[in-house]
C-alpha positions, 0 to 999 in steps of 0.5 A: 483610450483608443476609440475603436470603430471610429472614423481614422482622421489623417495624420498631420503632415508637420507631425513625425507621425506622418511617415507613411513610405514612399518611392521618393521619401525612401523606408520611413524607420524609427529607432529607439537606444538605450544603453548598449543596444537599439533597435530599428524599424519599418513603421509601416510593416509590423514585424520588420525591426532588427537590432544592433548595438548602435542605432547605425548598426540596427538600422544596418541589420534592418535592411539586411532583413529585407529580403526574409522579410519580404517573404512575409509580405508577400504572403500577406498578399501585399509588397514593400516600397519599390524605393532602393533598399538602401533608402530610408528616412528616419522619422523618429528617434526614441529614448530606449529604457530597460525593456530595450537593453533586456533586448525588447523593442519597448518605446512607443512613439507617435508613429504607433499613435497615428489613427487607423482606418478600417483599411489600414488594420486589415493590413496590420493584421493580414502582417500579423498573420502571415509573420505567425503562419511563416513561424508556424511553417518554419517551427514544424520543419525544424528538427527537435533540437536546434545548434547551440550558440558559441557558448553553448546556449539557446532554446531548442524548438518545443521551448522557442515554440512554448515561448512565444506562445506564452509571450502572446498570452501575456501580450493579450493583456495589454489589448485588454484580453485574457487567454491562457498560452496554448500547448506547444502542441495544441493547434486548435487552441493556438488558433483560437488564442490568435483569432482573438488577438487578430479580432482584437487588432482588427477593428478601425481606431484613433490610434490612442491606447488600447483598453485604457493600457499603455499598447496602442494598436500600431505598436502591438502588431509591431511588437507581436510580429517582430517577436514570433519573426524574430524566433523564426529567424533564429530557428532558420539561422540554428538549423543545420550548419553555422551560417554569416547570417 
């Protein structure tokens, strides 16, 4: 179990767990395949992960995502590597299960095991909340119903909204909480469901499993924040006319 509140030691510089970004190293990026689909991302910048058929083309979609998901570091009042976009450095690899092929970042390596300072969790979490704040702004915006994909499908608005909020009540339980999801509609009760999340995130630990469960700390500010970023994406490409995106 993850020790929270106590002192983060640094990661050993040999392990792949030591794969903070840097200028001259370039983005440091995980992947993870399974059949037919991997995703790729950013272990330093929750939320930041695309996916693609091959881990080369999630990794493709990854960097495309730069530019929008700069946005939401910016207004989590940080700001991304200054290396080229095009530079990254594959720290790890993982094994996808069902979970990946379903369409869910699902692996958790040992990137998502390194401790985590007092610091370092305030700055998760400032991510966490500024990928939740950028879905709110672009949900609120978007008209009631959004343009149908090729074939016809896709949720519109008020059910993407209901999702994922129901998704971060079931997610609560895996750092050892438990909440009810909140109505599409009920602001206070989203904002309370999401201080605690956030309280849960914030404290310093050995980056160990939350909880006696399976998350650890890293890996449920990746998971959460790419799944609300990921929504909003799809809301901005559904609205209005088709785009390349």
């Amino acid at each position: 179990m993850a020790r929270r509140g106590a002192a983060a030691s640094p990661a050993d510089s040999s392990s792949p767990a030591d794969s903070s970004s840097s200028p001259e190293g370039g983005l440091a990026v995980a992947t993870e395949t399974a059949d037919k689909r991997a995703f790729a991302w950013a272990i330093d910048w929750p939320g930041w992960c695309r996916s693609g058929k091959t881990p080369d083309l999630a990794i493709e979609a990854l960097l495309a995502y730069r530019p929008r998901y700069a946005v939401v570091v910016e207004a989590a009042g940080s700001s991304l590597p200054s290396a080229a976009p095009t530079a990254i450095r594959l720290v790890e690899r993982l094994a996808g299960g069902s979970g990946t092929a379903f369409g869910v970042p699902s692996a958790i390596g040992e990137s998502d095991r390194r401790p985590v300072s007092a610091d370092e969790a305030a700055r998760l979490v400032a991510l966490v909340t500024a990928a939740w704040r950028a879905f709110d702004a672009v949900a609120a915006a978007a008209p009631s119903e959004l343009r149908k994909g090729p074939r016809g499908g896709g949720r519109d608005t008020a059910r993407i909204v209901a999702h994922v909020l129901e998704a971060e009540a079931a997610y609560a339980t895996q750092i050892g909480l438990r909440l009810s999801a909140p109505a599409a509609d009920d602001e206070p009760g989203r904002a309370r469901s999401r201080a605690a999340l956030a309280a849960a995130l914030a404290a310093p630990s050995d980056g160990g499993p939350l909880a006696g469960r399976r998350w650890t700390q890293r890996y449920a500010c990746r998971r959460i924040a790419w799944h609300v970023l990921d929504h909003a994406w799809e809301i901005e490409d559904r609205t209005g006319p088709a785009t390349d995106r």
